[in-house]
N, C-alpha and C positions, 0 to 999 in steps of 0.2 A: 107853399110846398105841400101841404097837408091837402090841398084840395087837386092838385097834378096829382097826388096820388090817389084820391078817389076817387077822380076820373083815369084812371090808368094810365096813363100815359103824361109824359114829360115834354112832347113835342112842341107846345107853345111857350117853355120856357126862355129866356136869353138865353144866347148859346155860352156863356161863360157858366150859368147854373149849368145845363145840360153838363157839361164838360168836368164840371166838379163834381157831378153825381157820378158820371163815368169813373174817374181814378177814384171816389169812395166803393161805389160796389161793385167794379170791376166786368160789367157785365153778369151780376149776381144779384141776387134777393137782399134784403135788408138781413136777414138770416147768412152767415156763411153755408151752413147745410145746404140750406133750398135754393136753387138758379130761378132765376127770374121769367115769368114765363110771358111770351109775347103774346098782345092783346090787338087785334084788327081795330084799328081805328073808326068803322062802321061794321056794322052787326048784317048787313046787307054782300055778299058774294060778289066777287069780281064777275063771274061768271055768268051771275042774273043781272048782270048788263051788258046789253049790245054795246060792238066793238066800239061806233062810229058813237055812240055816246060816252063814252069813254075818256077824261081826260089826259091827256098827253102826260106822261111821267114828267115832275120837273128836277132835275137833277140840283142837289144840294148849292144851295151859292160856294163858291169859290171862298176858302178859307173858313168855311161853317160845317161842322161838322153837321152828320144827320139825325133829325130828330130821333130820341133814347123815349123805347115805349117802355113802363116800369108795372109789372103789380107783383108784389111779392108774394111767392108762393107758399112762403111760411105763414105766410097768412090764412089760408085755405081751413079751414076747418077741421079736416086732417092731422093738421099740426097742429093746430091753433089749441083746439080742447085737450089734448094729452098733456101741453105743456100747462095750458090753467089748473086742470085735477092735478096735477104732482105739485106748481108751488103751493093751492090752496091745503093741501092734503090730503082733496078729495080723492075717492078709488072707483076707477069702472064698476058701473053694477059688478059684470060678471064673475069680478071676484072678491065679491062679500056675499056672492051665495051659497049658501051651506056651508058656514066656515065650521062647523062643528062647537065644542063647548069652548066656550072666551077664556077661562080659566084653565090651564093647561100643567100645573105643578104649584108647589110651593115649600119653602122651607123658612123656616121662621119667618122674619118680617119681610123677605124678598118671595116674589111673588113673578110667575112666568105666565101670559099670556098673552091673546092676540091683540092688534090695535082695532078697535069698531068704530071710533070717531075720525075725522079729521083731524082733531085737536090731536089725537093719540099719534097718527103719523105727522103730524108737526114736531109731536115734542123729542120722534124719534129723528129726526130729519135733524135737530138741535143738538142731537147727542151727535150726531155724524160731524157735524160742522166741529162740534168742540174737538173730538180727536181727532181728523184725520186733516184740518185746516188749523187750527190754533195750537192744536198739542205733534202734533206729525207736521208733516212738512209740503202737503198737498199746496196746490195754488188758485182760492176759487174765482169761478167768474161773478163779474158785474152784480149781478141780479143773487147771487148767493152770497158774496159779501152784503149787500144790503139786507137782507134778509137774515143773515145769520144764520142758514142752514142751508144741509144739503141734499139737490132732491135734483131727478131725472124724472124722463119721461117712464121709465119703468117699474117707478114710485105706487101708481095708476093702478096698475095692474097687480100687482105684489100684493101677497102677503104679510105685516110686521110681525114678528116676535117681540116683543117686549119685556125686560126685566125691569120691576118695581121694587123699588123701595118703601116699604106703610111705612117708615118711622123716620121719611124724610120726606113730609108732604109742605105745600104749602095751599094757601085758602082760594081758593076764585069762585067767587059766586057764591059762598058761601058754605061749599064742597071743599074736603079734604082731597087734594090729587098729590099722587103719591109722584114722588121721581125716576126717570126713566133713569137707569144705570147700565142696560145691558139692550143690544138689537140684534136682531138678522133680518135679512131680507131674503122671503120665500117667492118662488116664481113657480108652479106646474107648468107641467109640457103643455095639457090641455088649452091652456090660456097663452099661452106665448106664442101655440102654432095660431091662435088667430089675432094674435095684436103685434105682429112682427119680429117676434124671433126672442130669444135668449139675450141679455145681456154678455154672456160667456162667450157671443160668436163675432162678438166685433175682435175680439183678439186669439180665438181660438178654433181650425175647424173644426166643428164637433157635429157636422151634418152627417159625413160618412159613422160616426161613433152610433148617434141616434141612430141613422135609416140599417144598422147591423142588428137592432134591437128592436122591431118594429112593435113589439107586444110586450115591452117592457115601457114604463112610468117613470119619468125624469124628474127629478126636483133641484132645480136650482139653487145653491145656497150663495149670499155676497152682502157684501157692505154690512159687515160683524165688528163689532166695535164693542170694548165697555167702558164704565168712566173708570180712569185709575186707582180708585181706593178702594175698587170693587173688584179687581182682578187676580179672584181669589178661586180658590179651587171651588167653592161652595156655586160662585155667580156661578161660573162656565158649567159646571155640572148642571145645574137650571136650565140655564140653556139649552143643553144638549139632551135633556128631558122633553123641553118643548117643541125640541125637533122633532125626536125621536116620536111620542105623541101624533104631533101633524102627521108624520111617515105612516102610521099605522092608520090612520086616520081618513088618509086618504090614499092608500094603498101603492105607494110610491115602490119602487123597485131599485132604481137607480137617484143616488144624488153627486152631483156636482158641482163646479164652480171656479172662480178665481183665487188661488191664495196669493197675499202679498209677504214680498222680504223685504224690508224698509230701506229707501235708496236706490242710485240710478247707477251707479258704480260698478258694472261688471265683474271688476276687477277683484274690488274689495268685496263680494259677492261669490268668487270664485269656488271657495271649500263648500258653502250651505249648497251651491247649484250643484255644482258635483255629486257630492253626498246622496241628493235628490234623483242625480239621472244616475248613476252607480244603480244606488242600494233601494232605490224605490217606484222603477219603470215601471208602468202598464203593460200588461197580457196583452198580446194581439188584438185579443176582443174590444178592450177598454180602450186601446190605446187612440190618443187625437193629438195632434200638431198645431203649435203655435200658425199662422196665417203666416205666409210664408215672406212680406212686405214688413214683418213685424218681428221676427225670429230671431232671436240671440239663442247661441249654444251653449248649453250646459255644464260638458263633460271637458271642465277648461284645467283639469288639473286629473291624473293617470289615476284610474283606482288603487294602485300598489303604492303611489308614492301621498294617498291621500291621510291626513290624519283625520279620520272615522269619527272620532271622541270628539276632536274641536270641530270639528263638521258640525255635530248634534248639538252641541253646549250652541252654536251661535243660530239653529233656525228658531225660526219664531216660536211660541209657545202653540199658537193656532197650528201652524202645519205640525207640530210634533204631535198634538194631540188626533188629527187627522189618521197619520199614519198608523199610530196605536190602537187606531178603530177599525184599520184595513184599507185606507186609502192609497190608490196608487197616483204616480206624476205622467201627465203626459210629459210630449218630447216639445220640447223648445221652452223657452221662457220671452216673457215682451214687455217693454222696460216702459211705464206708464210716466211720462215727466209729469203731466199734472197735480198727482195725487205723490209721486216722489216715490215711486214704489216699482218692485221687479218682479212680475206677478207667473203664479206659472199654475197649471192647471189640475185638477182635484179629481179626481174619480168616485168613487165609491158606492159599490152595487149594496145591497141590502145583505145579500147572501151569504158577502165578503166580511160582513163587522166581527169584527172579532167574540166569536161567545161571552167570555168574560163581562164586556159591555151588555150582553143582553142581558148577562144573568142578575147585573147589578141593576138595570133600570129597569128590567122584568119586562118578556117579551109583548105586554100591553101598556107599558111605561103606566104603571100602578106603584113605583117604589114612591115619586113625591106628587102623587095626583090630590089634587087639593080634595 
């Protein structure tokens, strides 16, 4: 098997392997993403040979099917290296350069700043697996249960925030390394228009949001997570320092993203969507729509007949503190079974945060600059 595939092709196998390779990849790559691309059996043209040297087509024997040419295209290099830098936790040069100062805040023994090693988005990739697979209800694949974390191809390219713990270290190498307790994952426009797009656009159109804003700065925000005995007003304030920081930092204008509502239940979902499409739509300007293949509606219960108060008490702590910043919802919601969650989409221009926040992290995010 191993050697039909480095020669590309499966043609001199028994037809009973060929057949069983057929109903496994279906006409597809060993990859489901990637389709399998056909390979010419000679590197030589039909065409650079005369007709009468040419030999006769033989048509398949009677009860054989025809020989399956195989290379898969997740193979290619293309894919190949994006997906080795996210499990390894390596990142694209292009974005580890000029990440600005590594240390980005701190208040007492917790500590906010960027990941600069592998190791550092490994151990943020750990903190993801532990909440949103062991503690939430997500479902991972193959290669992330192994591994015990969780990591995409957009890993690469990103950003990490990190929140540490110094007085919950342990030893390697001889080095105090303090505990990841808190993440986000930062993406610029700059970088995303050339390594294929947004993580936000597999579920969200947000091409027409951008191309409305052509001289505005995107910043991606996703896969925010902390560990539970940290989810405390003091962590998430950190956090939102070290955003804030990055933002100025690198002169963002607009941020965005996916929030999640935990659950695939529409139903039982019904009052927090509501609430959301009601009392917190986007302006024309801002406004982007779920993908339309993907789309569940929001407005699943009357605003007059809605209770407002248990609306609020049941959305997540993330999206309430969103909106208290100035964040608007786009329109639709898209029910993610993987990760077990009902995500819906985040706005937030710079412009739009609320003064109060500025005045408290100070409009150079100097209130907990280390």
């Amino acid at each position: 098997m191993t050697q039909m595939l480095a020669d590309g092709h499966a043609g001199n196998a028994p037809s009973a392997v060929a057949s069983a390779l057929r109903q496994i990849f279906g006409g597809r790559g060993l990859f489901p993403v990637a389709p399998a691309v056909a390979v010419p059996a000679s590197p030589i043209s039909a065409e650079a040979i005369p007709a009468a040297a040419q030999p006769a087509p033989v048509p398949p024997a009677a009860g054989r099917a025809a020989p399956l040419r195989l290379v898969p295209a997740a193979f290619a290099p293309s894919r190949l290296m994006p997906a080795l830098r996210s499990y390894s936790g390596l990142r694209h040069r292009e974005s580890r350069r000029d990440p600005g100062p590594v240390t980005l805040g701190r208040i007492g023994a917790l500590e906010v700043r960027l990941a600069t090693t592998a190791a550092d988005v490994r151990r943020a990739q750990r903190l993801r697996y532990e909440v949103f697979y062991e503690e939430m209800s997500a479902i991972p694949a193959a290669a992330a249960r192994l591994a015990r974390r969780d990591f995409d191809h957009f890993d690469a390219i990103c950003d990490h925030l990190l929140v540490l713990d110094h007085e919950d270290c342990r030893m390697v190498r001889g080095k105090r390394v303090p505990r990841v307790v808190g993440t986000y994952r930062l993406l610029r426009q700059e970088i995303a228009d050339r390594h294929g797009g947004f993580y936000t656009a597999g579920e969200f159109d947000i091409g027409p949001l951008i191309a409305r804003h052509p001289h505005r700065r995107f910043l991606e925000l996703g896969r925010s997570c902390v560990l539970r005995p940290y989810r405390t007003k003091r962590t998430v304030e950190l956090l939102w320092h070290g955003i804030w920081a990055y933002v100025r930092r690198h002169g963002i204008d607009v941020m965005f993203g996916c929030a999640s509502l935990e659950g695939t239940d529409i139903a039982a979902l019904a009052r927090p969507l509501s609430f959301l499409h009601h009392f917190a739509p986007a302006d024309a300007e801002w406004s982007a729509a779920a993908l339309a293949h993907n789309m569940v509606a929001m407005d699943l219960v009357a605003s007059e007949a809605l209770d407002a108060k248990a609306a609020l008490v049941e959305l997540p702590p993330l999206i309430k503190g969103y909106l208290r910043l100035g964040a608007q919802i786009g329109r639709g919601a898209v029910v993610d079974r993987q990760f077990g969650t009902t995500d819906v989409l985040i706005v937030l221009p710079v412009e739009r945060i609320n003064p109060r926040y500025l005045d408290h992290f100070g409009v150079n995010a100097e209130r907990h600059a280390a």
